[in-house]
Backbone as a chain_set.jsonl record, in Angstrom:
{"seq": "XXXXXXXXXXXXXXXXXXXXXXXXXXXXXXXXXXXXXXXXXXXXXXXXXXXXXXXXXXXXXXXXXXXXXXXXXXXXXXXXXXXXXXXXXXX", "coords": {"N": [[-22.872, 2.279, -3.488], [-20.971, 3.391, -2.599], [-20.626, 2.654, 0.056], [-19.715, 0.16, -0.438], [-16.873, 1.129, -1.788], [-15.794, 2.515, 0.708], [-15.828, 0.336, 2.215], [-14.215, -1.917, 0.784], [-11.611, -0.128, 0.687], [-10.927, -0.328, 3.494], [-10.516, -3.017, 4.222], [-8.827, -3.426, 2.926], [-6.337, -1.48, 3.677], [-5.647, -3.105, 6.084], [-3.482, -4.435, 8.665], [-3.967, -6.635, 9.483], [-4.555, -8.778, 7.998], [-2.728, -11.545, 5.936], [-0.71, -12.594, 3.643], [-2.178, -13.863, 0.982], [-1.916, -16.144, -0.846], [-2.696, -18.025, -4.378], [-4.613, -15.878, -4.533], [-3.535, -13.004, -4.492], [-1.92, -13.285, -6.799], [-3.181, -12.232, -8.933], [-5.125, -10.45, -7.618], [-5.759, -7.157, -6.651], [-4.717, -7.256, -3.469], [-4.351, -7.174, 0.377], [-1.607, -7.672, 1.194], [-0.758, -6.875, -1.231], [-1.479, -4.227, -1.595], [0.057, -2.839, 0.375], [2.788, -2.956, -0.239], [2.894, -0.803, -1.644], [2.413, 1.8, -0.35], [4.863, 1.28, 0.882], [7.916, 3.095, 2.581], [10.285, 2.204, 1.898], [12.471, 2.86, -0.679], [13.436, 0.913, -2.582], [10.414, 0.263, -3.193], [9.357, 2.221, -4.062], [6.428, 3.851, -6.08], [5.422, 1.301, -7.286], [2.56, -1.351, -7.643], [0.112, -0.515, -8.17], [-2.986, -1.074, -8.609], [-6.059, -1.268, -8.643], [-8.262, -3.106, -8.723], [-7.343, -5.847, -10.515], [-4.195, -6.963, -10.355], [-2.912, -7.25, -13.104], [-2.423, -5.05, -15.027], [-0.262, -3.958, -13.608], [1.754, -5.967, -13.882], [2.15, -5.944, -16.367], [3.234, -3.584, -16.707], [5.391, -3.636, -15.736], [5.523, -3.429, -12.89], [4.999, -4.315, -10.861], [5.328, -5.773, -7.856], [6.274, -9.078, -5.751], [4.684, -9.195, -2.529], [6.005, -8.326, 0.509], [7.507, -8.501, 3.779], [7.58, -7.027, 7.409], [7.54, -4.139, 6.593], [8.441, -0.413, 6.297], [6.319, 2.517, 6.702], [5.903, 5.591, 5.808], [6.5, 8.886, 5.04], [9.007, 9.636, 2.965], [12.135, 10.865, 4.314], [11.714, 12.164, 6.436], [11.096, 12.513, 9.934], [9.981, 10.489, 11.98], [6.632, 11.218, 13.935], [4.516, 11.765, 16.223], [2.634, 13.669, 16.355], [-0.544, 15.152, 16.044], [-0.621, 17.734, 14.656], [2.084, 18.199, 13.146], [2.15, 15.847, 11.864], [-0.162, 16.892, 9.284], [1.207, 19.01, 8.918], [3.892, 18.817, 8.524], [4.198, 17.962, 5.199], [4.011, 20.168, 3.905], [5.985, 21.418, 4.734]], "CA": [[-21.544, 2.191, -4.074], [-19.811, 4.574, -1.518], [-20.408, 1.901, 1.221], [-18.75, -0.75, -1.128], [-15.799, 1.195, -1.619], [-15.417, 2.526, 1.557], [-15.743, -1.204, 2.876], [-13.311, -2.565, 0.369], [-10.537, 0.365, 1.225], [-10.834, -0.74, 5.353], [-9.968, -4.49, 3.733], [-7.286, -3.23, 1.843], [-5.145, -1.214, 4.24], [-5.411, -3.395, 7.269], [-2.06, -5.227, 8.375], [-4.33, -8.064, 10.419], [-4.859, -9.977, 6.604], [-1.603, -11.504, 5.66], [-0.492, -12.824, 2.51], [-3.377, -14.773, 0.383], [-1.334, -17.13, -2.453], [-2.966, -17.509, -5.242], [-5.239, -14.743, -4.635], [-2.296, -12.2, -4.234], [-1.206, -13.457, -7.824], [-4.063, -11.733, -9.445], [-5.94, -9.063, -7.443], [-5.07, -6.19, -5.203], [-5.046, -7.612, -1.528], [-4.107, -6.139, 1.418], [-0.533, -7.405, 1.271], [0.176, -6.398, -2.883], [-1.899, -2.749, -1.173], [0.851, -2.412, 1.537], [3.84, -2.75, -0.97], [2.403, 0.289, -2.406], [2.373, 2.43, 0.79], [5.909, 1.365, 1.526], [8.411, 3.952, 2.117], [11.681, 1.714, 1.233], [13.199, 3.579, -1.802], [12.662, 0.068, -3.653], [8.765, -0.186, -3.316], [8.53, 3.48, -4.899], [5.939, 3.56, -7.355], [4.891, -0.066, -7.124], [1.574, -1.999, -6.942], [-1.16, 0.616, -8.455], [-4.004, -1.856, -9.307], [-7.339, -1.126, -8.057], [-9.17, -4.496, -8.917], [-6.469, -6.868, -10.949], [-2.716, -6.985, -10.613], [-2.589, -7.805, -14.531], [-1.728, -3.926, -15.251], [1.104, -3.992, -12.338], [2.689, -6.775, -14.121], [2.206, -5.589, -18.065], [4.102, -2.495, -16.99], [6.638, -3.792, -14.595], [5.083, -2.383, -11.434], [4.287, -5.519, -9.559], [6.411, -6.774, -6.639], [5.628, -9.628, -4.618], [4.68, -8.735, -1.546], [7.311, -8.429, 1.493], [7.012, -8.73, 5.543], [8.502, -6.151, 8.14], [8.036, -2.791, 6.297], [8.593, 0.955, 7.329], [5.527, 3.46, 6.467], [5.478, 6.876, 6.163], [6.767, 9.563, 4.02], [10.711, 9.379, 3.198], [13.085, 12.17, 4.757], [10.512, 13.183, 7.373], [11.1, 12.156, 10.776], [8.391, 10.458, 12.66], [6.327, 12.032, 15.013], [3.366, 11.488, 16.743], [1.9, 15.231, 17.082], [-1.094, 15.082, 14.781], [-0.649, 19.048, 13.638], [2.826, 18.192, 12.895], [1.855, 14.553, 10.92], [-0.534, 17.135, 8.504], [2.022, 20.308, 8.289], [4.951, 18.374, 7.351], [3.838, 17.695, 3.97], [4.157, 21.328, 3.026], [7.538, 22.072, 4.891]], "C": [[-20.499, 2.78, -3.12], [-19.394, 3.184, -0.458], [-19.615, 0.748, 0.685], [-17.272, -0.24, -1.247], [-14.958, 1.726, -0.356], [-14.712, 0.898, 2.636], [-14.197, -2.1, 2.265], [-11.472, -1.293, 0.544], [-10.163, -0.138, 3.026], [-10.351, -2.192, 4.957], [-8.258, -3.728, 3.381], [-6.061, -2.235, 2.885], [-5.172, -1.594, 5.647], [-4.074, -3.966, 7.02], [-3.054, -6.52, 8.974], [-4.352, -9.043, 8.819], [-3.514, -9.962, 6.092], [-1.476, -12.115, 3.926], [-1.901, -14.165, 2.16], [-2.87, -15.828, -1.12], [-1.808, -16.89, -3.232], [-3.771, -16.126, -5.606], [-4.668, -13.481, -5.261], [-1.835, -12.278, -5.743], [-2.137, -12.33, -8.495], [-4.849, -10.189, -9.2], [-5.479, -8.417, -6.163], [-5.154, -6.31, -3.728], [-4.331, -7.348, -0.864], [-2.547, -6.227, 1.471], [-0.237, -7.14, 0.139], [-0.235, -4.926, -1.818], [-0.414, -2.163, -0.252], [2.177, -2.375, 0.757], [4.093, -1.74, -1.293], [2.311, 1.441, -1.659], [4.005, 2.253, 1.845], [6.858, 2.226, 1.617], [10.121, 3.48, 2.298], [11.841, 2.702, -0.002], [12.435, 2.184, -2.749], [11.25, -0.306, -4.554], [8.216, 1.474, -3.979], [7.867, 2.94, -6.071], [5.781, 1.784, -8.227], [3.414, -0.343, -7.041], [0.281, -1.135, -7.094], [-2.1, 0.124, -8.036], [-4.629, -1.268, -7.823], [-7.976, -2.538, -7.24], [-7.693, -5.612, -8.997], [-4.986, -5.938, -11.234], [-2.124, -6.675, -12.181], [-1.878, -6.395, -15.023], [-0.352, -3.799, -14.818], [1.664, -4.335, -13.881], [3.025, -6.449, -15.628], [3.356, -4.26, -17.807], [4.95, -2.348, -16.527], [6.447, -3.448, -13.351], [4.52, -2.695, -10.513], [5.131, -5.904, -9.125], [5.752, -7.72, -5.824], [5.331, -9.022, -3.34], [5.839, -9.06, -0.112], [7.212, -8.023, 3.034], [8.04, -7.231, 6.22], [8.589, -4.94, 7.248], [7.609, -1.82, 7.006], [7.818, 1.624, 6.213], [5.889, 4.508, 6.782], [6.342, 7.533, 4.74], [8.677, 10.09, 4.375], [11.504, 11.043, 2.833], [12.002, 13.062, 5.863], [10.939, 12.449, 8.571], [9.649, 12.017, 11.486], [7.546, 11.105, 13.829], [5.318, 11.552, 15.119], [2.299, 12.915, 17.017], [1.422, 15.177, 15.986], [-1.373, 16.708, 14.112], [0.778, 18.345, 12.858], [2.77, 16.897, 11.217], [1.051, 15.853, 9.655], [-0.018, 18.602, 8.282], [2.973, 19.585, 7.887], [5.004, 18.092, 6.058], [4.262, 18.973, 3.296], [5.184, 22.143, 3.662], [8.303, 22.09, 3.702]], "O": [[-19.303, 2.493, -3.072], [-18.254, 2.78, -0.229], [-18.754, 0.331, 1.459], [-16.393, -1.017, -0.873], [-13.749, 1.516, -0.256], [-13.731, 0.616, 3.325], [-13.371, -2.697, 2.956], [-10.36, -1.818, 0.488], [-9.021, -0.193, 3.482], [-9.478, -2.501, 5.769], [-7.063, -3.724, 3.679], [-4.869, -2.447, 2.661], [-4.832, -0.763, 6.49], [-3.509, -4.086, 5.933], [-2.513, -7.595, 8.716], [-4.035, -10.224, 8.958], [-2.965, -8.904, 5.787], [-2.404, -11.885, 3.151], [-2.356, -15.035, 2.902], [-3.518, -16.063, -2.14], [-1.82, -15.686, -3.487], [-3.637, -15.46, -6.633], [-5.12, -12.957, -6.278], [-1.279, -11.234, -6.083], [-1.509, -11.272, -8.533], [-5.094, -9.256, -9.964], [-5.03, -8.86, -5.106], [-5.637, -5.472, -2.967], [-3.239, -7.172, -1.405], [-1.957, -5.179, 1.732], [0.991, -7.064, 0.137], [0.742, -4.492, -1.209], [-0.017, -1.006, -0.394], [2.875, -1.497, 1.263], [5.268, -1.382, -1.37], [2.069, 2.392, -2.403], [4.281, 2.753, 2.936], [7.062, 2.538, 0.444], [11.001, 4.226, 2.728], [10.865, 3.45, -0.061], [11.376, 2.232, -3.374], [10.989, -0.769, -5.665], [7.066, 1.8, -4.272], [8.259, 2.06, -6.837], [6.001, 1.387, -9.371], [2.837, 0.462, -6.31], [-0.532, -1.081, -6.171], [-2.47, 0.615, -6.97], [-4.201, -0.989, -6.702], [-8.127, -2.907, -6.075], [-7.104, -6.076, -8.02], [-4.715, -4.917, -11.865], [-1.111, -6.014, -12.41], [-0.727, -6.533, -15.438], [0.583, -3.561, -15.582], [1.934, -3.535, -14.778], [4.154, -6.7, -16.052], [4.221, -4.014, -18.647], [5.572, -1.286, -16.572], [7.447, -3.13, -12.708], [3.858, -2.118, -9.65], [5.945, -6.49, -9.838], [4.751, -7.378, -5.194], [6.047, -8.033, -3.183], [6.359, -10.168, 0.022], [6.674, -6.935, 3.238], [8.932, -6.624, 5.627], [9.748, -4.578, 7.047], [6.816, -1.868, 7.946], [8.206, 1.552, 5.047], [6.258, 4.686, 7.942], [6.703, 6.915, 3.739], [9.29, 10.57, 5.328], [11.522, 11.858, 1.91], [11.7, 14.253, 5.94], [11.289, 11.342, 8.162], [8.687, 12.777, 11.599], [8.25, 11.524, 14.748], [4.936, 10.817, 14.208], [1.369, 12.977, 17.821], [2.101, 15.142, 14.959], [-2.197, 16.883, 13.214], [0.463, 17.873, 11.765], [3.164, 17.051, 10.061], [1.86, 15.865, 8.728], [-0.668, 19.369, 7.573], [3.065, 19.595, 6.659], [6.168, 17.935, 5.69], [4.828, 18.913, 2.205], [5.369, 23.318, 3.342], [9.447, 22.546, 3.711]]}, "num_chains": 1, "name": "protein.A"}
């Protein structure tokens, strides 16, 4: 079971898998996952689902998915110094 969900998280937050149509309507794939990891203001608190979308959408909390976004954590400046990437959190 570990190796299953490990396997299906490495699916789910690549960028190489792009949008999947109908798929995408239904169950959590890598581009609904990346909505959900966006750090636009808009995409806060978007795009939970595990398995099926169907929750998202019952509670308002499904966005299509959208090209060209900016990751990371908002009001932090980016950096590349990996002490800095896991102390900023608790500045």
């Amino acid at each position: 079971m570990q190796l299953f969900v490990f396997h299906s998280q490495g699916w789910l937050h690549t960028n190489l898998i792009g949008e999947m149509d109908k798929f995408d309507r239904w169950f959590n794939s890598p581009a609904n996952h990346r909505m959900h990891h966006s750090a636009d203001i808009k995409h806060q608190d978007v795009n939970f689902a595990a398995i099926f979308m169907l929750w998202d959408k019952i509670f308002g909390t499904y966005i299509k998915p959208e090209k060209n976004l900016h990751y990371g954590v908002n009001g932090i400046a980016e950096d590349n110094s990996y002490i800095k990437v896991y102390t900023n959190p608790w500045k």
